[in-house]
Steps between C-alpha positions, in 0.01 A plus 500: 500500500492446118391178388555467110184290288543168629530624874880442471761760639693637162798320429770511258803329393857726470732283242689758298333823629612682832297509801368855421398427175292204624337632735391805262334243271319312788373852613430626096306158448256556747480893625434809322823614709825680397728211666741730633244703670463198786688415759640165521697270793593155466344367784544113468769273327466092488649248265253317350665220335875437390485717211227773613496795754186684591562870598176678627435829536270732633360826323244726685304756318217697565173402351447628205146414355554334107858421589469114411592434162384122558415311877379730791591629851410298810427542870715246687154383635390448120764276434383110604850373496852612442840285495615473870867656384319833365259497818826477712649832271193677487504486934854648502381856361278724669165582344 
């Protein structure tokens, strides 16, 4: 699992860009990886306040040693602790 800097899953916020586009930048910000290249599935939506919708998806990738433009790859045993709501999506998929 990749964990940006501050041990936070990347995030971004889509306000006059589509969802392609900002999910591209997410990935450009923090992998040496043509965007495109990955594949992607949404594999959790929740609203998160009145005005604010969290879509999550998952990307798998092979390993590719250097790929980490910023933050670095985890074991799921690495990680101490993870938001319940990503715990619950990551359990959904197999490994």
């Amino acid at each position: 699992m990749y964990l940006n800097d501050d041990m936070q899953l990347p995030q971004g916020y889509m306000s006059t860009k589509n969802e392609k586009d900002t999910v591209d930048d997410i990935i450009s910000k923090h992998l040496h990886v043509e965007p495109d290249w990955l594949n992607r599935n949404v594999s959790g939506f929740r609203k998160v306040d009145s005005s604010t919708a969290e879509v999550t998806y998952t990307i798998m990738m092979p390993e590719i040693l250097g790929a980490e433009k910023s933050g670095d790859f985890f074991s799921y045993q690495e990680i101490e602790r993870l938001d319940e709501y990503y715990e619950q999506l990551l359990s959904r998929r197999p490994l």
